[in-house]
N, C-alpha and C positions, 0 to 999 in steps of 0.2 A: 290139757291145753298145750298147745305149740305152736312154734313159729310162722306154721307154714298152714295153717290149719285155721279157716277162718281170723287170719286179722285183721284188726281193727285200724282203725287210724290212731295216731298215739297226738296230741299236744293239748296245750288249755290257753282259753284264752285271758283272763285272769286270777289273782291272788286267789280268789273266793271258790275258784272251781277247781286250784290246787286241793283248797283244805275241803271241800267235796269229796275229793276222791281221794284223798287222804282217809279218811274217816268210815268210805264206803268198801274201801277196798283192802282194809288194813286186815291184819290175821289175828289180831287179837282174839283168846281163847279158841281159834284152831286146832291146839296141842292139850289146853287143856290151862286155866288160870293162872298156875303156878308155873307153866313149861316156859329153861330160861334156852334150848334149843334151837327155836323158833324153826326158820326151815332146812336146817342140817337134819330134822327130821324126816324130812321128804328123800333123804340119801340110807337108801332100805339097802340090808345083804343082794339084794337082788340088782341094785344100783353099783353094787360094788364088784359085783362078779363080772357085771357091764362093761364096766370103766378095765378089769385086769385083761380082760378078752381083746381090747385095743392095742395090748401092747406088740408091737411088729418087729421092730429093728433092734429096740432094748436102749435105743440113744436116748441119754441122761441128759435134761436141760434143767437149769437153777433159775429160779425167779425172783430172787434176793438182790439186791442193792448191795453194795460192800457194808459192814459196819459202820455206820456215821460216827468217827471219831475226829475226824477235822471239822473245824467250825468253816461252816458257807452262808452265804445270805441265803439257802435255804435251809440251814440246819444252826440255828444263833443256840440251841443247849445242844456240843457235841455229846455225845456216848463219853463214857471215864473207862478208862482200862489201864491198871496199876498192875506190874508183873514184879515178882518178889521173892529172892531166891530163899531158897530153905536148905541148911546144912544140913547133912543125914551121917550123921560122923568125919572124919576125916578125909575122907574121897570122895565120896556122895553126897546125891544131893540132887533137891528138885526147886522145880520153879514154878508157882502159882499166882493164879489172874485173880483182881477183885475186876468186876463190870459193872458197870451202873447205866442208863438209859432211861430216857426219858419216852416212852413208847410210842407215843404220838407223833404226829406232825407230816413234813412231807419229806423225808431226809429219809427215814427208816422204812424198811419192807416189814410192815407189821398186819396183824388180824384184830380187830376192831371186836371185842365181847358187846353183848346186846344192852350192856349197862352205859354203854360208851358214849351215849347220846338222848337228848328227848327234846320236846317241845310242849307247846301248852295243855297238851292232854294228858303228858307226862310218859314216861319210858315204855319197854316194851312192856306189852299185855294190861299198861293202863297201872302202873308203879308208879308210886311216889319216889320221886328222885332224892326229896328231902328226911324219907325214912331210909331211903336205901343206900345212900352214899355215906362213906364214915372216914375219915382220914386215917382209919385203919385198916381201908379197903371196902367192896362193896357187898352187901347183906344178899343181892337180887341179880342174876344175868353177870355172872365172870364167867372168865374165862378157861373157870377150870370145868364148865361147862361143857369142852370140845378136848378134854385131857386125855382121850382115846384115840386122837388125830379124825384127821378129815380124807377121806380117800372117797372119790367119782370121779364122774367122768367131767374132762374139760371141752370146752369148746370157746376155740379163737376166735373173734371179728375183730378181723385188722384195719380199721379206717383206715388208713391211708394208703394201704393198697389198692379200697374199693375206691379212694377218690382218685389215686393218682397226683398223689403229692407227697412229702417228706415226712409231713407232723401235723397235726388239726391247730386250727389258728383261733384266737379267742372270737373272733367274728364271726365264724362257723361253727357253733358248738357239735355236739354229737347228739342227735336225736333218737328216738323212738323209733321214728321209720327208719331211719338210717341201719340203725342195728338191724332190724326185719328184715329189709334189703341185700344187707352184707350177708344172712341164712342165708336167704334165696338163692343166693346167686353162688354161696357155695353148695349147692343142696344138701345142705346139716338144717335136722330137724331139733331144733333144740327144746329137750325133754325136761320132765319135773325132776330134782333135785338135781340137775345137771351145774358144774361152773363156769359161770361167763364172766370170760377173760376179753376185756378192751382195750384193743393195742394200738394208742393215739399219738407215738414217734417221739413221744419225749426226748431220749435220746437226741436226735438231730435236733429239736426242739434245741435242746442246749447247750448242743454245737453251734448253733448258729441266735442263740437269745438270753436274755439274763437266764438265770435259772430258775426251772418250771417250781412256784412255790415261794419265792421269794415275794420279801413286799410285806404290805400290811394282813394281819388275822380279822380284821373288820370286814366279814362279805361285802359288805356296799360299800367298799373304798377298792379293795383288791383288784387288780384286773390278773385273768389268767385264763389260757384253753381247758377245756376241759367236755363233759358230757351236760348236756342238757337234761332237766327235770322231767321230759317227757320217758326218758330210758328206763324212768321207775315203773311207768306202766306196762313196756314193753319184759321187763325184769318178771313183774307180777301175773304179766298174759301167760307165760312160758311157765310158771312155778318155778325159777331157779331156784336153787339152792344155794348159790353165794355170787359174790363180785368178787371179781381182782383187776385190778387196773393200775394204769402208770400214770396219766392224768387222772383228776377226781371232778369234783364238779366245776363247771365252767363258774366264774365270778367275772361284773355282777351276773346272778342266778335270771333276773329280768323278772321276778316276784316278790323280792324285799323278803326273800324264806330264811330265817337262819339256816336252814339245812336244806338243799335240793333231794339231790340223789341219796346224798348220807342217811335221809328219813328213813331208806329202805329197815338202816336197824332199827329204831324203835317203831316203826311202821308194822313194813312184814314180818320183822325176827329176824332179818337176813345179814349175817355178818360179811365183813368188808375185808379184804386185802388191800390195804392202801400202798401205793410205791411199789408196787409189782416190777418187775424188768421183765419187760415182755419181746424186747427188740429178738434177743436171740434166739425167742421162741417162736418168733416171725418167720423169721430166718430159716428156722429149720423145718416148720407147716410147710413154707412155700417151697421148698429143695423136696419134701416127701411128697407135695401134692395132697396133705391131707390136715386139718383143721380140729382134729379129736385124738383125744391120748387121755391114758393115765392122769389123773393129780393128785400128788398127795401133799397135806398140807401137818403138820406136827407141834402147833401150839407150846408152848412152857405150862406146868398146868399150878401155877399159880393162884392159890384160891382169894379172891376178893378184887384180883386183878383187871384193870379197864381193857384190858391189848395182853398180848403178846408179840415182843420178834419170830417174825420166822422165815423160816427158808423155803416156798413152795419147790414140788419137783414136779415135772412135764417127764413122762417116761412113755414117749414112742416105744 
């Protein structure tokens, strides 16, 4: 399946035909009952050799947020980082970190494990959240899962270049077509285990607005820009292989859903790059004239873990 290659129209008209297609299109036992993968598996050696063959110029771009260590009205648990020197005899002598993080939220550039989420049908491939979750970590879908890193090919769609505006506004979410529109129009076929990267101006967003994130965690209180529930179909027409984005789902979602887009993970298996910084990789798509590069992605391989911090890399 691809972008460009018979599509479909993407939205719904209510609650009931979300969880429809929810149910009809989920990937459940695609990989296999027990696969906690999901569609990182769709990213074959042949996917990878793909993604090195892009690289042209060799320019290195970062898709990390700095370390959330100051406390903001979108980050109320900063990150701890304790520095503590250590004598090594009478001249020497070194200096060591303790870090702590809360891995969540919308403060941090983190990868979302397939355990990180569910709904009434329950996590990915149809797990009990209440056998699998232990405050000693999780039994089912961590994140030591993707402990070999993540390496394909990326592909950008910059809303706000294809609108011709600064940053997406919560009255306009991001849709389904909208995404299909922004391939087209750069002719990028976007292929199975490919990543799509959604670049919705946060940045300016919070130059010129509270900050993206901030507010209440209640979906039906929050207001925020972000991507509409339809971009999950569009995600599922194409077989990506992950998300990264800088805004997340738009709130309210306009279906009373605990989860919009987020479903993708316990839906399709498809893990999440939340708080992506995608601006300067805008930046520099639009300066080469081209919208596909290298990504590599390198998890913590944390066994029982919901998330990981990480640092993606864009290598033109």
């Amino acid at each position: 399946m691809t972008a460009m290659a018979d599509e479909p129209a993407y939205g719904f008209e209510t609650r009931e035909d979300v969880w429809r297609w929810f149910r009809a299109a989920r990937n459940w036992g695609r990989w296999g009952p027990d696969d906690e993968r999901g569609t990182i598996n769709l990213i074959t050696p042949e996917k990878r050799r793909q993604a090195a063959g892009l690289v042209r110029s060799g320019e290195i771009v970062s898709l990390s947020r700095p370390f959330p260590l100051e406390r903001a009205p979108n980050n109320p648990s900063p990150a701890q980082r304790y520095t503590t020197v250590v004598e090594r005899g009478p001249v020497a002598g070194s200096a060591v970190d303790y870090i702590g993080i809360n891995t969540h939220g919308t403060a941090s550039t983190h990868l979302d494990a397939l355990c990180h989420m569910w709904d009434q049908d329950g996590m990915w491939n149809g797990h009990d959240a209440a056998r699998e979750i232990t405050p000693d970590g999780v039994r089912f879908g961590g994140i030591q899962a993707f402990a070999e890193g993540i390496v394909t090919r990326g592909v950008l769609l910059d809303v706000p270049r294809h609108r011709g505006v600064p940053y997406v506004t919560q009255d306009r979410p991001v849709t389904g077509d909208e995404l299909a529109a922004i391939a087209r129009e750069m002719g990028i076929t976007v292929e199975p285990g490919d990543a799509v990267l959604v670049h919705c101006g946060r940045e300016r967003w919070d130059a010129e607005n509270a900050a993206w994130g901030a507010g209440s965690l209640d979906v039906a209180q929050s207001r925020r820009p972000g991507l509409h529930v339809s971009c999950l179909q569009f995600l599922r027409h194409v077989d990506a292989g992950l998300l990264l984005w800088d805004m997340m789902d738009v709130r309210p979602n306009g279906f009373e859903l605990a989860f919009a887009v987020h479903a993708c993970i316990w839906m399709l298996g498809m893990p999440l790059v939340d708080n992506a910084l995608l601006e300067p990789l805008a930046d520099a798509c639009a300066a080469a004239g081209r919208w596909e590069f290298q990504l590599t992605i390198a998890p913590l391989p944390i066994r029982g873990a919901t998330g990981s911090p990480v640092n993606p890399i864009a290598l033109l």
